[in-house]
C-alpha positions in Angstrom: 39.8 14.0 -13.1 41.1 13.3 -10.0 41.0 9.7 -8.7 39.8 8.4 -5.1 41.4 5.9 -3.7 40.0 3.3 -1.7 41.1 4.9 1.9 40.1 7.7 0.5 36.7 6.3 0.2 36.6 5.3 3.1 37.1 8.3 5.2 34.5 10.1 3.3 32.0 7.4 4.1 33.0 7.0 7.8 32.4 10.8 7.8 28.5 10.4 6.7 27.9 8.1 9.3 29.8 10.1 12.0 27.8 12.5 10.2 24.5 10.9 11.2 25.7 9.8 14.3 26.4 13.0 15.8 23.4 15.4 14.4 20.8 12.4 14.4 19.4 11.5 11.2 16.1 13.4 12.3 18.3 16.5 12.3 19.5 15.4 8.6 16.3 15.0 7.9 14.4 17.9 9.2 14.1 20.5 5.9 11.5 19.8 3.4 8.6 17.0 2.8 8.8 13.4 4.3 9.3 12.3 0.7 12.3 15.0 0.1 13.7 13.4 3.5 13.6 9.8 2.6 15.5 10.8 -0.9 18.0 12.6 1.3 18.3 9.7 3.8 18.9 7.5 0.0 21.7 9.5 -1.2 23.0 9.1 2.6 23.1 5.3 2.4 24.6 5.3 -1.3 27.3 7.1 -0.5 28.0 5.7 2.9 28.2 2.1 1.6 29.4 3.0 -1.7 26.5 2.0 -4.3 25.3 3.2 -7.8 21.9 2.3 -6.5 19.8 2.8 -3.6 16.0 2.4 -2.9 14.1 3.1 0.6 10.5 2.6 1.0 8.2 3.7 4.0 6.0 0.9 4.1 3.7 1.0 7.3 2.7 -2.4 8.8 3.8 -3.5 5.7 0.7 -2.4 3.5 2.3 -2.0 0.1 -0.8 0.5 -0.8 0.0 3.3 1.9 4.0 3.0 0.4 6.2 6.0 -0.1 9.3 4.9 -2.2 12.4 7.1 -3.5 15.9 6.5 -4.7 19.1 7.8 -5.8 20.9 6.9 -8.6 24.9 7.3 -9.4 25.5 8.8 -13.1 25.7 5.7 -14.4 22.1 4.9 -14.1 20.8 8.3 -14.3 18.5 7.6 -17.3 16.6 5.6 -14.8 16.0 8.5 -12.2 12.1 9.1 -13.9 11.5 5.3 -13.3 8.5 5.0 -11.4 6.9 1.6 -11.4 6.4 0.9 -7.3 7.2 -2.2 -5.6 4.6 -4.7 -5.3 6.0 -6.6 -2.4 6.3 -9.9 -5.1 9.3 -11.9 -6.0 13.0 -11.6 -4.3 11.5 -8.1 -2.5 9.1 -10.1 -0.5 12.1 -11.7 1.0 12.3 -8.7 3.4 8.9 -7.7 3.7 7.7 -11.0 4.5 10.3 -12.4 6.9 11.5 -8.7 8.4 14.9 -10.3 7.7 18.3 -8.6 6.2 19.2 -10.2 3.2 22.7 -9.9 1.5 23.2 -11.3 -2.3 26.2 -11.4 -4.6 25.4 -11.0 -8.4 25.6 -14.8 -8.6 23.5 -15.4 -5.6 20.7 -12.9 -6.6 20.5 -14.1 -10.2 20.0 -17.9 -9.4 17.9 -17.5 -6.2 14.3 -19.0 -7.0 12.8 -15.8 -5.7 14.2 -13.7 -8.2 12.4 -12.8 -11.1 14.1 -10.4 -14.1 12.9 -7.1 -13.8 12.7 -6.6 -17.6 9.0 -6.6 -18.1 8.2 -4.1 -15.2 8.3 -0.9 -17.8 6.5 2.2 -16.8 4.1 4.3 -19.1 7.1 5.4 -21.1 8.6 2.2 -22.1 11.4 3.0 -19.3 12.5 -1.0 -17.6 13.7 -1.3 -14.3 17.2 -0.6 -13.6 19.7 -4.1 -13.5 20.4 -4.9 -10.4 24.3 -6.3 -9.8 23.8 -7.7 -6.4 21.4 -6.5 -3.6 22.1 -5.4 0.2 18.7 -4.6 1.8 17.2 -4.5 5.5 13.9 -4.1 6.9 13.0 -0.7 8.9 10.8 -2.3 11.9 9.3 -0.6 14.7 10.2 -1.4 18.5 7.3 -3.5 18.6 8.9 -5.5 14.9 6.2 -4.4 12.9 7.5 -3.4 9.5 8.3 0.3 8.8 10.0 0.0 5.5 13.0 -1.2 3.8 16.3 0.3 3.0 18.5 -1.5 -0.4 21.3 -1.2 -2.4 22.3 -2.6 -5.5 26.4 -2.3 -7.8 28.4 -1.7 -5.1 31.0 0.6 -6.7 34.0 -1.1 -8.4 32.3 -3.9 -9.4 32.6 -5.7 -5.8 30.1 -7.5 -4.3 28.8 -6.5 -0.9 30.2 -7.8 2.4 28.8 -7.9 5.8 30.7 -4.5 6.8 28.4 -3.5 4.7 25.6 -5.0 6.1 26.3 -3.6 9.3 26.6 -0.4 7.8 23.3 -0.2 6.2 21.9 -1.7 9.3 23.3 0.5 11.2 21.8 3.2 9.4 18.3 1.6 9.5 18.3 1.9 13.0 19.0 5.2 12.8 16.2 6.0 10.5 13.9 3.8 12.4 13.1 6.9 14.8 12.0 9.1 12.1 9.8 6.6 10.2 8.2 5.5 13.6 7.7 9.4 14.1 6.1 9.6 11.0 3.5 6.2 11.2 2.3 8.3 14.6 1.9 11.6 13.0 0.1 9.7 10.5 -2.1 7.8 13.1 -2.7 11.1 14.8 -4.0 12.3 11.9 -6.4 9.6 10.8 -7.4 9.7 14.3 -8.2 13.5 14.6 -10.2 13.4 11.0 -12.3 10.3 12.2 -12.6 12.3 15.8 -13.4 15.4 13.3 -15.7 13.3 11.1 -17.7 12.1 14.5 -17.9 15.2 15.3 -19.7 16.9 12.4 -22.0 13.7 11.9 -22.9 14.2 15.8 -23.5 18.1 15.3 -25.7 17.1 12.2 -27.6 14.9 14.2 -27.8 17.6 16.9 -29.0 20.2 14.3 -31.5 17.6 12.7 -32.9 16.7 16.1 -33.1 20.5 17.0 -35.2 21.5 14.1 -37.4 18.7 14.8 -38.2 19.5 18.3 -38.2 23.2 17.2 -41.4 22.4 14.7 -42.9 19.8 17.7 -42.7 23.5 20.2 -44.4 25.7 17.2 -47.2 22.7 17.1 -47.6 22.7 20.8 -48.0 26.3 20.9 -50.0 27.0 17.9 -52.5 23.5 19.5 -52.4 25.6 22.6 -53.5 28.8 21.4 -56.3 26.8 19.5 -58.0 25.2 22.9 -59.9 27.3 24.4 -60.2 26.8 28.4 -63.0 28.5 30.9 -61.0 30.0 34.0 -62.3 31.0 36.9 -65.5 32.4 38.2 -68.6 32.5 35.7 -71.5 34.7 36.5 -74.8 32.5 35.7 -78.3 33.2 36.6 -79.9 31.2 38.9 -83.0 31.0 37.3 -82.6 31.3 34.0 -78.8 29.5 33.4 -78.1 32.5 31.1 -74.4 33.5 31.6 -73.1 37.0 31.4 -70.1 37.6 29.1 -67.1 40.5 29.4 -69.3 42.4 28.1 -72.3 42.6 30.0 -74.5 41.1 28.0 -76.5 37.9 29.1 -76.2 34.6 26.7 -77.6 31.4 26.6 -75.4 28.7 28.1 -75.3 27.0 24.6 -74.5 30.4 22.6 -71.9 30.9 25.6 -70.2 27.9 25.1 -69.5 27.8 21.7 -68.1 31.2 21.8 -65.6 29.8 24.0 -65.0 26.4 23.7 -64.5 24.1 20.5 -67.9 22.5 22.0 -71.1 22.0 19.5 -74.4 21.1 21.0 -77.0 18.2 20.2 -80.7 18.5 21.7 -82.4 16.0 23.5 -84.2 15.8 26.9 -83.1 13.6 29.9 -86.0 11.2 31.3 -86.9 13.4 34.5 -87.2 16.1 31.9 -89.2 13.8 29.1 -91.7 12.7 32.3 -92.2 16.2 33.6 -93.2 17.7 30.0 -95.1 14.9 29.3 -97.1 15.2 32.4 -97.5 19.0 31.6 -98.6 17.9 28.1 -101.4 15.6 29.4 -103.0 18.5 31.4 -103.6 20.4 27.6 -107.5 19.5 26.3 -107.0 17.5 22.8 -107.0 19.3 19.9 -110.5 19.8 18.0 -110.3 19.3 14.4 -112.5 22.4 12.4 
């Protein structure tokens, strides 16, 4: 088994951030899903700074629910590769989340920090604990506005050494790079919420549209089918002048009652008007009374 040694190390780290210098991290980035990127971008970090473990989490405007987290391990804690227990932003984590601050820890420091709580009850369905962490390196992701983005850690530096602030810088460093393609994907993602809310305004208003059309559409059919019940008198109507008989389409001479109802929706009631009521009864008066047998 051949044996790196430490400038040997080095180079080959220097030549992952050149790496990511020179092609851009989006470019690193660009094949597969966002999750499969920000496991690429994990492995990236481990191996630059030189870590069994590393841990990135996209966690836009720091809401814990919408989170996308991934890792990479080094052999020696494969076993915990199928861990999947998520953050919940409590204990020594909230350090960074809450105060958007980089944080750097020996073993020593980490393990009597007031913050930090053993891992060992956090098992997942399987009875699988949370990897031991030997010291812990992590920076925030922000935005260029400093809203929070995500966090990028590492834990065991190789060799049992204890992270310095090279290595802070590094892993700074590479945050920055990153920053562009998390702040990428928070707008993709606003886009999207934004164009299915656009979309979802846009089917309720065609709904509406639809439900208001069919309404209107039964109100016409009313309108028409009230219209083609009315029935109107047009024009010129041929009446006697004696009489008051009016003569139909046909020809024929009708009463002006019979007339009427044929084509109106009009009924008739009898009575007689007074000039009427005085002349009968005048013409009444002129009749001899009756004789009875």
């Amino acid at each position: 088994m051949e044996l790196k040694t430490p400038d040997l190390l080095a180079r080959q780290r220097a030549a992952i951030v050149r790496e990511a210098d020179q092609r851009g991290i989006a470019e690193v980035l660009t094949a597969g899903t966002f999750e499969e990127a920000l496991h690429t971008l994990s492995l990236q970090a481990r191996l630059a700074v030189g870590a069994h473990q590393c841990a990135i989490s996209y966690v836009p405007l720091g809401d814990l629910h919408a989170a996308i987290h991934t890792h990479s391990f080094s052999t020696k804690y494969a076993k915990y590769n199928t861990y999947d227990v998520m953050p919940s932003g409590q204990g020594i984590w909230g350090l960074v989340v809450r105060d958007k601050k980089a944080v750097l820890m020996s073993a020593a420091e980490l393990s009597a920090h007031p913050m930090w709580a053993n891992f060992s009850g956090l098992k997942d369905a399987r009875g699988l604990g949370h990897p031991p962490m030997r010291g812990w390196l992590a920076v925030p992701v922000l935005r260029s506005n400093g809203d929070l983005l995500g966090v990028l850690q590492l834990s065991d530096k190789d060799g049992d050494a204890d992270f310095t602030t090279t290595d802070l810088d590094l892993l700074s460093h590479l945050a920055q790079l990153v920053q562009t393609t998390f702040e990428l994907h928070y707008v993709n993602q606003q886009l999207a919420k934004r164009t299915d809310d656009l979309r979802r305004s846009r089917d309720e208003l065609e709904q509406r549209v639809l439900e208001r059309t069919v309404q209107l559409e039964s109100i016409v059919r009313d309108l028409k089918q009230a219209l083609e019940e009315i029935k109107t008198l047009r024009g010129l109507i041929p009446i006697c002048a004696w009489c008051k008989k009016i003569r139909d389409d046909s020809g024929f001479w009708q009463h002006l009652e019979s007339y009427l109802r044929t084509h109106t929706e009009a009924e008739f009631t009898h009575g007689l008007c007074p000039e009427c009521l005085e002349q009968k009864t005048s013409e009444l008066g002129k009749f001899p009374p009756a004789r009875g047998p």
